[in-house]
ZADO-1210 file (C-alpha; in nm, 4 decimals, padded with zeros to 6 digits):
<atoms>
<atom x="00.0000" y="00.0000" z="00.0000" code="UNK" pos="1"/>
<atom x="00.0595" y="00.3640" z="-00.1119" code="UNK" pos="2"/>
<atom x="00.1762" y="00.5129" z="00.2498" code="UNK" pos="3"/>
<atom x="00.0531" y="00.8163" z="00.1399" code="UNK" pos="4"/>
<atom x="-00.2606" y="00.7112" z="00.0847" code="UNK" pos="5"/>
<atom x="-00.2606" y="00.5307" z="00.4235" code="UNK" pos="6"/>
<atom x="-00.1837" y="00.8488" z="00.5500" code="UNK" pos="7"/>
<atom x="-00.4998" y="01.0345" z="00.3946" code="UNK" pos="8"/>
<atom x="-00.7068" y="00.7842" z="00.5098" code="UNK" pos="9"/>
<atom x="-00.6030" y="00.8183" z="00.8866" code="UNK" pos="10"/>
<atom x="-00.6512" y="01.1993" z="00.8771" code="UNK" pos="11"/>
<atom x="-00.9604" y="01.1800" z="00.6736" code="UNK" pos="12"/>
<atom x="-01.0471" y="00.8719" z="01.0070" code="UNK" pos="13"/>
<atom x="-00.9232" y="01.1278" z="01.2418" code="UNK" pos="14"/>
<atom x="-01.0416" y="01.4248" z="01.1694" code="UNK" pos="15"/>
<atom x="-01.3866" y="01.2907" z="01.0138" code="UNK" pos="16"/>
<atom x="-01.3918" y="01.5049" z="00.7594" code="UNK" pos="17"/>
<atom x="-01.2247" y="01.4762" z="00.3605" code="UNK" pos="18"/>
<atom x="-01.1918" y="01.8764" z="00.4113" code="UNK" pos="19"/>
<atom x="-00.9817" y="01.9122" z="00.7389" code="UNK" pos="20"/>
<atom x="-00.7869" y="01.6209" z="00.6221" code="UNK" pos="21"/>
<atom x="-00.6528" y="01.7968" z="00.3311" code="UNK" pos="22"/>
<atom x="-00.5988" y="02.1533" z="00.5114" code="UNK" pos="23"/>
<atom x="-00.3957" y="01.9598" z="00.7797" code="UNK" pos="24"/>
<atom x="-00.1779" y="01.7899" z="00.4916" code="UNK" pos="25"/>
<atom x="-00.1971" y="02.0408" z="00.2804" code="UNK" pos="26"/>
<atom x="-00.3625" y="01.8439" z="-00.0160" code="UNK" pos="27"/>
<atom x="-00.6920" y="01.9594" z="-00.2200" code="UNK" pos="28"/>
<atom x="-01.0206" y="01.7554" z="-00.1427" code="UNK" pos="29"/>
<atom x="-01.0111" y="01.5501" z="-00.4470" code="UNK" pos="30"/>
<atom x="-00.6737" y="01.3965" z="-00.3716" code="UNK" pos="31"/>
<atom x="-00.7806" y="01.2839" z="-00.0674" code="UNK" pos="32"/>
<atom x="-01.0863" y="01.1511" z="-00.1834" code="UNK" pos="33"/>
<atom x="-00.8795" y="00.9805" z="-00.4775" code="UNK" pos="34"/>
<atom x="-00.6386" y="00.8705" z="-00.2123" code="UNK" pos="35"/>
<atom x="-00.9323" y="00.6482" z="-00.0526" code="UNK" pos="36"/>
<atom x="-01.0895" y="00.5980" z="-00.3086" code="UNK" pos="37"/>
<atom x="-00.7832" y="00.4045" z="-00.4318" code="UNK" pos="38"/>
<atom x="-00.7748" y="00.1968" z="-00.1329" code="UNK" pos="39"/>
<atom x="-01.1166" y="00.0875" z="-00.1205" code="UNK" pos="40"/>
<atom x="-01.0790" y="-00.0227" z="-00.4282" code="UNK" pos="41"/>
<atom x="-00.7753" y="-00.2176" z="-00.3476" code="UNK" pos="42"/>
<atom x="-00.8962" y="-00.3717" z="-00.0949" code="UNK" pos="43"/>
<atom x="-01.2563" y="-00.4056" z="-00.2242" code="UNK" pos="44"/>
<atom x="-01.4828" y="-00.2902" z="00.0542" code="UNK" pos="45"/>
<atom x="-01.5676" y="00.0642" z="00.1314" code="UNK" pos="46"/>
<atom x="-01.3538" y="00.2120" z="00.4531" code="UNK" pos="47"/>
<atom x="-01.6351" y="00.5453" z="00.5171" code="UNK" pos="48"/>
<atom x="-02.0089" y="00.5910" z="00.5301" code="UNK" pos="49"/>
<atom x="-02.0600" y="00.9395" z="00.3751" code="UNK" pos="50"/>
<atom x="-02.3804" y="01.0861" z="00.5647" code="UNK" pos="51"/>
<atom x="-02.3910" y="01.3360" z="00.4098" code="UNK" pos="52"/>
<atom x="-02.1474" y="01.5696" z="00.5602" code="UNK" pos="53"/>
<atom x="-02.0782" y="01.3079" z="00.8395" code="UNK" pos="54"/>
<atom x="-01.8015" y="01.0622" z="00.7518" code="UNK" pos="55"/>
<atom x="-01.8095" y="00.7318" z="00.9781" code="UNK" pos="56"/>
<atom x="-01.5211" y="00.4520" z="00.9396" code="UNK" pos="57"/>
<atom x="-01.6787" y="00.0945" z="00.8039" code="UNK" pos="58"/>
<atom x="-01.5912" y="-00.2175" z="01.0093" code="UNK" pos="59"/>
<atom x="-01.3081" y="-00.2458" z="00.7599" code="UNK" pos="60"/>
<atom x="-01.2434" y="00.1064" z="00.8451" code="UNK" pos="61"/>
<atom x="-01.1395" y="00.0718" z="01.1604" code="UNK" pos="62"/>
<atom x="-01.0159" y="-00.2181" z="01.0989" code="UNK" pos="63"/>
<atom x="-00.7360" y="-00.0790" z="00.8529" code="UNK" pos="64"/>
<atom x="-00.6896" y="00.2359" z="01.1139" code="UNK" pos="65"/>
<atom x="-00.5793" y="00.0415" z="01.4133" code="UNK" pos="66"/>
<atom x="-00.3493" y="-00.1042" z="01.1448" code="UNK" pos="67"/>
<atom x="-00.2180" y="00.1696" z="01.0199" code="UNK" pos="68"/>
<atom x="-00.1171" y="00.3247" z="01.3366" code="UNK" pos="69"/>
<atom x="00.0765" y="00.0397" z="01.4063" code="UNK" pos="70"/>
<atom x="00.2852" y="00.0676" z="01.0472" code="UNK" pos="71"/>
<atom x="00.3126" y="00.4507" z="01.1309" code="UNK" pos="72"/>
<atom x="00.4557" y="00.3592" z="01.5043" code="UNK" pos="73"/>
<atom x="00.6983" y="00.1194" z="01.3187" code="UNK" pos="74"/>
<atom x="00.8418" y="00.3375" z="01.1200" code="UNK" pos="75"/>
<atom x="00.8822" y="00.6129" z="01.2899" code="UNK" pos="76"/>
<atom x="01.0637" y="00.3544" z="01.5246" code="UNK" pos="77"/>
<atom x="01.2721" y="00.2235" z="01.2509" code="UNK" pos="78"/>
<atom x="01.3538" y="00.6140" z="01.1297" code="UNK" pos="79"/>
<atom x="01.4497" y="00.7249" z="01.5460" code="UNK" pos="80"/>
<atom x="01.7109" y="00.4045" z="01.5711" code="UNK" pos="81"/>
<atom x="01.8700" y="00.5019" z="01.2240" code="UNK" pos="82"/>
<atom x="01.8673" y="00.8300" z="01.3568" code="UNK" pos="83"/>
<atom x="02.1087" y="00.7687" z="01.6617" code="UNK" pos="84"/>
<atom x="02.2809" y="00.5528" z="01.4696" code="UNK" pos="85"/>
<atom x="02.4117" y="00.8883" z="01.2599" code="UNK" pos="86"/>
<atom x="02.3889" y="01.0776" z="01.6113" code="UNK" pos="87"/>
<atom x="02.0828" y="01.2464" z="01.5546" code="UNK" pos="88"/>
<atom x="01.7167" y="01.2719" z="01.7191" code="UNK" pos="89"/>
<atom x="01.4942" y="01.2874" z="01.4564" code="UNK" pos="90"/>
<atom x="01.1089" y="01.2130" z="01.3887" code="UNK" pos="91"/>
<atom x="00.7344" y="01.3094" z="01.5594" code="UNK" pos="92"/>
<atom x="00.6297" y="01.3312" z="01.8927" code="UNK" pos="93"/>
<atom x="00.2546" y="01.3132" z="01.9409" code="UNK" pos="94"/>
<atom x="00.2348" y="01.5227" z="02.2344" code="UNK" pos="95"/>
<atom x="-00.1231" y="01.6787" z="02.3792" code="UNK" pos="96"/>
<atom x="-00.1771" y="01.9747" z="02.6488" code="UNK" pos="97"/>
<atom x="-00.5019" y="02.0475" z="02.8229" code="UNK" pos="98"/>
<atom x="-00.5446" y="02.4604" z="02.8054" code="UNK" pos="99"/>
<atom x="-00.3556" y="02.5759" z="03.0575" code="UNK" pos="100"/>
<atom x="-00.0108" y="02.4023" z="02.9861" code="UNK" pos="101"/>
<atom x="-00.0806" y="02.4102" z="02.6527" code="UNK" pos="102"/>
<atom x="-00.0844" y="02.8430" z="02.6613" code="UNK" pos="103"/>
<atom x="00.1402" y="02.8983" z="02.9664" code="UNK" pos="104"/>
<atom x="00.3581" y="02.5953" z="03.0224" code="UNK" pos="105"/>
<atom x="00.4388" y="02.3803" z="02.7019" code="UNK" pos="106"/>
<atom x="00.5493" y="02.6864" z="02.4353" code="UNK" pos="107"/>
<atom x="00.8610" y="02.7489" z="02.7061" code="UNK" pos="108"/>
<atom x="00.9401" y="02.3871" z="02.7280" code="UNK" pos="109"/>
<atom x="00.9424" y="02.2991" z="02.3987" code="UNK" pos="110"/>
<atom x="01.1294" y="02.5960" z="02.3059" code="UNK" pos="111"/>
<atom x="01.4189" y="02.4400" z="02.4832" code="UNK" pos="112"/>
<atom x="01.3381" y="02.1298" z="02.3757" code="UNK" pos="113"/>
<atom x="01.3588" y="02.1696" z="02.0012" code="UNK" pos="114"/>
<atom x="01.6517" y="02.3763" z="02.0737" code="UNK" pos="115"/>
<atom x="01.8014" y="02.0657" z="02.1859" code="UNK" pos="116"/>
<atom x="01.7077" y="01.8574" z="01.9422" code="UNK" pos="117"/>
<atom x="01.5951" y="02.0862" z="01.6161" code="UNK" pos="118"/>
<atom x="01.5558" y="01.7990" z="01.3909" code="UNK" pos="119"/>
<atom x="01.2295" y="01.6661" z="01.5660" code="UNK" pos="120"/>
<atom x="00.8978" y="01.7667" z="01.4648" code="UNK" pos="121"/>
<atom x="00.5797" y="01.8025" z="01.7306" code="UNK" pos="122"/>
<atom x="00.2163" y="01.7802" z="01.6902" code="UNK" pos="123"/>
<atom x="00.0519" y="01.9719" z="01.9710" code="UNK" pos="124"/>
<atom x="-00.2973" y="01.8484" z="01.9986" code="UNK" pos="125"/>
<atom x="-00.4976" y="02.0971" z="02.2730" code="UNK" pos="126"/>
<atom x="-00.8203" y="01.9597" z="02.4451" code="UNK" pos="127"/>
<atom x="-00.9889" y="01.9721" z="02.8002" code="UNK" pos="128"/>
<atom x="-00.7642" y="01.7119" z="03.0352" code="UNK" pos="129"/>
<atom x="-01.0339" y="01.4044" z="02.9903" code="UNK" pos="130"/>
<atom x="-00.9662" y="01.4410" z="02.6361" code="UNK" pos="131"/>
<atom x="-00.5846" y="01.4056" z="02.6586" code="UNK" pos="132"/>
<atom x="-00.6021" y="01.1512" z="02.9197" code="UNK" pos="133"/>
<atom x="-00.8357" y="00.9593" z="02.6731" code="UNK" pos="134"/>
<atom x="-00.6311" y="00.9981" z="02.3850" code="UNK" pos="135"/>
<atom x="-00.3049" y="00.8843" z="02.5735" code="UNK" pos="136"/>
<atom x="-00.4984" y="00.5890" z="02.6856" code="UNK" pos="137"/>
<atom x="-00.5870" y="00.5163" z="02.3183" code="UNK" pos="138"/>
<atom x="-00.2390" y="00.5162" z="02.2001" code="UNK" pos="139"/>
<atom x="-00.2992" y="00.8358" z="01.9577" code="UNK" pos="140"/>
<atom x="-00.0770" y="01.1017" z="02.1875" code="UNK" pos="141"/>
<atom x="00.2426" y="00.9473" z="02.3443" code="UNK" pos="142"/>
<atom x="00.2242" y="01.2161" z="02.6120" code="UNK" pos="143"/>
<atom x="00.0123" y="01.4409" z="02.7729" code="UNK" pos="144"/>
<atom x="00.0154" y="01.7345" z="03.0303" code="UNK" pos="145"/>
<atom x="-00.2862" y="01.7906" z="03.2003" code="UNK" pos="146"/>
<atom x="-00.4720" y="01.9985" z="03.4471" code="UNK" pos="147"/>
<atom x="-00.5603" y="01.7396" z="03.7261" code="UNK" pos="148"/>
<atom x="-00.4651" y="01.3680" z="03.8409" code="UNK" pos="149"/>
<atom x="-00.5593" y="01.1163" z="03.6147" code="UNK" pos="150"/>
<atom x="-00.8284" y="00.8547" z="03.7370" code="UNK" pos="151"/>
<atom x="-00.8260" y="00.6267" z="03.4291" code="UNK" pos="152"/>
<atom x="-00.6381" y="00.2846" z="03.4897" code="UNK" pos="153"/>
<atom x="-00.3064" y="00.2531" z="03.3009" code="UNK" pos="154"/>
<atom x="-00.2220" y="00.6139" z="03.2583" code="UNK" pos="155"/>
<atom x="00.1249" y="00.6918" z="03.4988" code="UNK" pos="156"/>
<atom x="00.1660" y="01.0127" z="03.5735" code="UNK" pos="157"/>
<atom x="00.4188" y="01.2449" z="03.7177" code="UNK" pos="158"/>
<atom x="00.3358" y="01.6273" z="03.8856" code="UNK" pos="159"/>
<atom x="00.5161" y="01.8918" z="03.7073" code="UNK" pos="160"/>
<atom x="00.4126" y="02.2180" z="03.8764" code="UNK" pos="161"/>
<atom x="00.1657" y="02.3784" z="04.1062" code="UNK" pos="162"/>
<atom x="-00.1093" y="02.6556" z="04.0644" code="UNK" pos="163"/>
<atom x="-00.3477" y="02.8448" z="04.2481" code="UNK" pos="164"/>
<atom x="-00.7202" y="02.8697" z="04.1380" code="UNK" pos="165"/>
<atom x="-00.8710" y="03.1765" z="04.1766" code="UNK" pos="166"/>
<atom x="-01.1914" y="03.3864" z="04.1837" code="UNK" pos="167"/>
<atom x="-01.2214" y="03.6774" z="03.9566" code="UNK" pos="168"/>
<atom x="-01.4022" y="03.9375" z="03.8179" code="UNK" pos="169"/>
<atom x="-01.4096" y="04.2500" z="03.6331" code="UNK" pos="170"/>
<atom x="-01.3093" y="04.5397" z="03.8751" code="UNK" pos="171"/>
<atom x="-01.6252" y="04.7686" z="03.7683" code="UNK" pos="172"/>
<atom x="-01.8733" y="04.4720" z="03.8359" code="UNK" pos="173"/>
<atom x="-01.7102" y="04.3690" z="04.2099" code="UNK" pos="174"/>
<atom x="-01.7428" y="04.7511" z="04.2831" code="UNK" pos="175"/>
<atom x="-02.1010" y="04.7968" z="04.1660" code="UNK" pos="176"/>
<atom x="-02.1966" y="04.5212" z="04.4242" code="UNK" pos="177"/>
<atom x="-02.1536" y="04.4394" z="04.8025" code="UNK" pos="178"/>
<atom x="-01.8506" y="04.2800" z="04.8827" code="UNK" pos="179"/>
<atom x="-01.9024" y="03.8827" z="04.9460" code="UNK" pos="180"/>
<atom x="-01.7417" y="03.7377" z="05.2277" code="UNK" pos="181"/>
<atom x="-01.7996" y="03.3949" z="05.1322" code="UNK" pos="182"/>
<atom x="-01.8973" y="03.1875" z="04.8094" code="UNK" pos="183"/>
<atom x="-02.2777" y="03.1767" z="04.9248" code="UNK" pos="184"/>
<atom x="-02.2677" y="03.5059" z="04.8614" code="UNK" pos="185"/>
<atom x="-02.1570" y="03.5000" z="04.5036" code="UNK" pos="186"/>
<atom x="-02.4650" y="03.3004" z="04.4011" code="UNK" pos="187"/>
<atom x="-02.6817" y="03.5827" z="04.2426" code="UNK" pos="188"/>
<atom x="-02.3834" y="03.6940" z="04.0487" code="UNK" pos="189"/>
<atom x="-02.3610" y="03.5619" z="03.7167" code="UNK" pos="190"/>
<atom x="-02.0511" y="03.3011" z="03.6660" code="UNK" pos="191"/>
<atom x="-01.8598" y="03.1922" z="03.4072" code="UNK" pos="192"/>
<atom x="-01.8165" y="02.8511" z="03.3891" code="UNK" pos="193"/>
<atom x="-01.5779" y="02.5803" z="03.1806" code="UNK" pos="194"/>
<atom x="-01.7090" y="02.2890" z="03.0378" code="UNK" pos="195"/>
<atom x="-01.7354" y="01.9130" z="03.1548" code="UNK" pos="196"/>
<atom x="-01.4366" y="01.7572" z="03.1158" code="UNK" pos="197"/>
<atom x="-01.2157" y="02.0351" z="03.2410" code="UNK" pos="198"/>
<atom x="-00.9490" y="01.9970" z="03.5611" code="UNK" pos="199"/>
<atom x="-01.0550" y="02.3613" z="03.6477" code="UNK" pos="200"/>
<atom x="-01.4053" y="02.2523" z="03.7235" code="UNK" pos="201"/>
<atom x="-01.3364" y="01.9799" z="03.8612" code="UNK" pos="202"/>
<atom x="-01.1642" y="02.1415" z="04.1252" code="UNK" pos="203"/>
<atom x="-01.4821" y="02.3998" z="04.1422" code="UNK" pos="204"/>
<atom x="-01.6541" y="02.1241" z="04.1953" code="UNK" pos="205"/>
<atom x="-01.4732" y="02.0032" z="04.4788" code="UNK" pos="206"/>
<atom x="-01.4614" y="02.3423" z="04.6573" code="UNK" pos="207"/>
<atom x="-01.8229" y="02.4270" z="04.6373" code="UNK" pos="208"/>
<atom x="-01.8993" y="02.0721" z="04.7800" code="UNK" pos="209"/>
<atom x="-01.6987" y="02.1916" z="05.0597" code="UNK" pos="210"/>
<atom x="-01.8777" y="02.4888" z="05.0723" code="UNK" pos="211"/>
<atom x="-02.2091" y="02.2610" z="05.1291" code="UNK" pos="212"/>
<atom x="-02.3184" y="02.3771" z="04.7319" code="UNK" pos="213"/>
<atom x="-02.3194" y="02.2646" z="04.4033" code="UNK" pos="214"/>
<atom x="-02.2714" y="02.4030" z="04.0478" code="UNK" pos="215"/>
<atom x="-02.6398" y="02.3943" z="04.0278" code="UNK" pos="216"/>
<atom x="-02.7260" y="02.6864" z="04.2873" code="UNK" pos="217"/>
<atom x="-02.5118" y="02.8858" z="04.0532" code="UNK" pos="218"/>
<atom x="-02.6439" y="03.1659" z="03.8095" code="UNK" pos="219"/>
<atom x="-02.4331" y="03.0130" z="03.5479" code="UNK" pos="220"/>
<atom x="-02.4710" y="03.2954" z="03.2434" code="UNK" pos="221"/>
<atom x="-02.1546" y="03.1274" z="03.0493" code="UNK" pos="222"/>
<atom x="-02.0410" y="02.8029" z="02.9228" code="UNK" pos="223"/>
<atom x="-01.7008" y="02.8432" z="02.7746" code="UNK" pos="224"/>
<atom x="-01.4317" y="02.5713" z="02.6404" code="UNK" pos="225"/>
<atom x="-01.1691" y="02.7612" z="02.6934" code="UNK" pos="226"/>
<atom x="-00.9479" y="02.9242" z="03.0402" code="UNK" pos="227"/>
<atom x="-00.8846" y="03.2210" z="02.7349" code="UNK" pos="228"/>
<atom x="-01.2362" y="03.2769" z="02.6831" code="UNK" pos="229"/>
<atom x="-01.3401" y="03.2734" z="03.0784" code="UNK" pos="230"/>
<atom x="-01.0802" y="03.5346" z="03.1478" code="UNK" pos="231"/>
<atom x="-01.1898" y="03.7507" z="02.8538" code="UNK" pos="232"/>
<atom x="-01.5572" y="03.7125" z="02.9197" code="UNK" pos="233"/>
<atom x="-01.5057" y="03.7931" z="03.2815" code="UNK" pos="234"/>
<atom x="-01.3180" y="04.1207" z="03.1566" code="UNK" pos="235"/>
<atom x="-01.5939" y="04.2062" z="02.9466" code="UNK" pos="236"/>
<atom x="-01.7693" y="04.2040" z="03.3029" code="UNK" pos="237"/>
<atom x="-01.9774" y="03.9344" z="03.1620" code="UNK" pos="238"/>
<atom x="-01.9451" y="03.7291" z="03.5340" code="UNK" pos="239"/>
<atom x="-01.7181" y="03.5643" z="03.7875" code="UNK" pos="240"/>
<atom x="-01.5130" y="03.2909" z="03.6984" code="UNK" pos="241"/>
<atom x="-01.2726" y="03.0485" z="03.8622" code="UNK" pos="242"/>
<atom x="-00.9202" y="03.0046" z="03.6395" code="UNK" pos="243"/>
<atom x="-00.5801" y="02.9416" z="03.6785" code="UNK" pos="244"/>
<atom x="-00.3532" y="03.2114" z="03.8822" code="UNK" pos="245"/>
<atom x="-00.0797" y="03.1204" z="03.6034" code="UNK" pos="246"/>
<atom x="-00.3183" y="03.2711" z="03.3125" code="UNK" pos="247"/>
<atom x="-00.5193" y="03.5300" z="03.5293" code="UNK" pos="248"/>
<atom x="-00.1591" y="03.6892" z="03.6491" code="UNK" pos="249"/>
<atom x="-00.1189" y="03.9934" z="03.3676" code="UNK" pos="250"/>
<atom x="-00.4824" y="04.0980" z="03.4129" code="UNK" pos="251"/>
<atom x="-00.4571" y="04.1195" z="03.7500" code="UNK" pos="252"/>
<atom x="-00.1459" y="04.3536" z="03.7206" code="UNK" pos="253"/>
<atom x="-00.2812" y="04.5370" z="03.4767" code="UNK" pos="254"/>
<atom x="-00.6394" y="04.5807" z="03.7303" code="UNK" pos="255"/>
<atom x="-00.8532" y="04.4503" z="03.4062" code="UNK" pos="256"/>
<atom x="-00.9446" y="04.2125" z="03.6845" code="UNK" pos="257"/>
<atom x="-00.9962" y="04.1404" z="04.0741" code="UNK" pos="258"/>
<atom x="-00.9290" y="03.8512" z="04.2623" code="UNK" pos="259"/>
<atom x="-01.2419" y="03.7974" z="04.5631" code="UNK" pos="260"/>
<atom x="-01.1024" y="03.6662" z="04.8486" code="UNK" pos="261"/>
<atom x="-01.3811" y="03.4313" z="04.9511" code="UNK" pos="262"/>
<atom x="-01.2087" y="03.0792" z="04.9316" code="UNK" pos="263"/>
<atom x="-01.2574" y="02.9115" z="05.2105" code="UNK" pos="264"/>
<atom x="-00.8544" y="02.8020" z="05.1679" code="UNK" pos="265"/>
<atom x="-00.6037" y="02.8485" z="04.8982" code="UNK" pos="266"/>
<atom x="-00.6978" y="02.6096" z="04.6355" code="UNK" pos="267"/>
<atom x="-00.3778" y="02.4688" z="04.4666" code="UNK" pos="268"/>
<atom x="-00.3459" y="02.1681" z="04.1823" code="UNK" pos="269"/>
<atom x="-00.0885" y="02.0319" z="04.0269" code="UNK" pos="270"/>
<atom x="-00.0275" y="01.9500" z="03.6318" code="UNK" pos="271"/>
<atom x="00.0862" y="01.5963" z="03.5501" code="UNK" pos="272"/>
<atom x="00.2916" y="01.4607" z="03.2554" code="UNK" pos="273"/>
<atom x="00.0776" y="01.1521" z="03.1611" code="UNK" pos="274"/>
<atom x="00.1870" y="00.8294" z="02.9500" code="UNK" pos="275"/>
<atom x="00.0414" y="00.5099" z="02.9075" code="UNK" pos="276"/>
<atom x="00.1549" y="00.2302" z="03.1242" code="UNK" pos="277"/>
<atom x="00.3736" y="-00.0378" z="02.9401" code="UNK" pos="278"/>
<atom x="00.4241" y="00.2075" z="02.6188" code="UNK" pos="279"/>
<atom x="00.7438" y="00.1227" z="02.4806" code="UNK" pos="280"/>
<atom x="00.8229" y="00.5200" z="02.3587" code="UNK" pos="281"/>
<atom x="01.0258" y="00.6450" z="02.0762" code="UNK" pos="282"/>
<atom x="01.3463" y="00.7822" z="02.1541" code="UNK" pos="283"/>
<atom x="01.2192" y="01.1665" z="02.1412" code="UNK" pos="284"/>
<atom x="00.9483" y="01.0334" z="02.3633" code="UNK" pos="285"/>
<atom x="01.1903" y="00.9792" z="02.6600" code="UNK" pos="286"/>
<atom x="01.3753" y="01.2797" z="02.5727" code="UNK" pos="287"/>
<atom x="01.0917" y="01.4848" z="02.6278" code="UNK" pos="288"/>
<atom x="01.0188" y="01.3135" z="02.9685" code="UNK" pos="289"/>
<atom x="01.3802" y="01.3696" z="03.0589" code="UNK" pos="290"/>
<atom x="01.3521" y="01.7505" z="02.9940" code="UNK" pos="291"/>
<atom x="01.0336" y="01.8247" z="03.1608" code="UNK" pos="292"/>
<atom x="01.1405" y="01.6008" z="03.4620" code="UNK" pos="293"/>
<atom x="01.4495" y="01.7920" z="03.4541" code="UNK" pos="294"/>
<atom x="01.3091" y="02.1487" z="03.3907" code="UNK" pos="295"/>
<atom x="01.0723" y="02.0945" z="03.7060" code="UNK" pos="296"/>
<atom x="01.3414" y="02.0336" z="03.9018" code="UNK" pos="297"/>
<atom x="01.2394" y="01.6406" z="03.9448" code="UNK" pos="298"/>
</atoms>
């Protein structure tokens, strides 16, 4: 087989869409349709249900993926060893980042990183931290850093750094209202909340259950996906949101926003490097651990 057709067809599996596979490998639409098209036809059963604009993998669809991803691993495997062979680190590491390390903690590591080692080439995928853990789980990231301690089995993890959660708002909206002394009073305000799935509400979670409440008592006027969005929404004066100290630090010193000091205690989590148990990890897999072990100090 063609590999890059193989590789079409993974995209086009991946991203569930003919479209974004193409943007991503920079390829019109009808090559990657031809590019499937060719392989169905090779292999004489049809690898995609096209729903109209939904594309779903066949039985022999996902049959040829989990396949695929194997040849892919192999190779890349095969390319790493020839690589230190001539002395060199070369190939992909399939790394993913939940929001906050992927904004405020991975773009400094990996600049070192690929200092190190400029012949490697990363794929960043971002998502909430369930979505990173999952994919690690699945085999498609090698690594992850994420927002909260992983409760899946087979993911080992490592803490990295700590953070502070905190509670903030725009500074006109705190001052047009009576100051609240403790989260009970912050229930008529309107919050801005992230969505399931997210290590920051998880932890809001766990504090307002200490608190005796739950998300529910909340006048919840936002959903967002994103720690970005919260902090810009809560600028706007839009609500009160809980978010990361880490990202919330230049709007505070700039007085675009207010921290409210009604935690009950100073709520602090940690973000993990996560891998799946038993991987056997390329080369630039390891080195990666190794420099983020070593850049935390651990």
């Amino acid at each position: 087989m063609d590999f890059r057709k193989l590789e079409a067809f993974c995209k086009v599996y991946e991203l569930k869409s003919f479209s974004k596979a193409g943007l991503e490998l920079q390829l019109s639409q009808p090559t990657i349709s031809a590019h499937v098209a060719n392989l169905e036809e090779e292999l004489g059963v049809p690898l995609f249900d096209r729903l109209g604009r939904t594309v779903l993998p066949t039985q022999a669809g996902e049959v040829l993926y989990r396949g695929a991803k194997q040849v892919f691993q192999q190779v890349g495997r095969i390319n790493s060893e020839i690589g230190l062979l001539r002395d060199m680190v070369v190939g992909d590491l399939l790394l993913g980042g939940s929001t906050i390390p992927a904004n405020y903690i991975l773009p400094g590591l990996l600049k070192t990183f690929l200092a190190l080692y400029p012949s490697l080439r990363v794929h960043l995928t971002i998502g909430d931290t369930d979505s990173v853990i999952r994919q690690v789980g699945q085999g498609r990231l090698e690594l992850g850093i994420v927002g909260s301690q992983p409760e899946q089995q087979g993911i080992a993890f490592y803490p990295l750094r700590r953070d502070e959660l905190v509670l903030v708002a725009a500074a006109e909206i705190a001052a047009a209202r009576p100051a609240p002394k403790t989260l009970k009073d912050l229930r008529p305000w309107p919050w801005i909340l992230r969505e399931r799935g997210s290590g920051t509400r998880r932890y809001l979670e766990t504090l307002l259950k200490g608190a005796g409440m739950s998300i529910s008592e909340l006048k919840v006027a936002l959903w967002v996906e994103s720690t970005e969005a919260a902090l810009q929404c809560a600028r706007a004066g839009l609500g009160v949101s809980v978010v990361s100290r880490l990202a919330a630090q230049p709007c505070l010193d700039r007085g675009e926003l207010v921290a409210l000091d009604v935690m009950p205690q100073v709520l602090e989590r940690s973000f993990y490097l996560i891998q799946r148990q038993g991987r056997d990890l390329l080369p630039a897999a390891n080195l990666f651990i190794e420099h983020v072990r070593n850049s935390a100090g651990g």
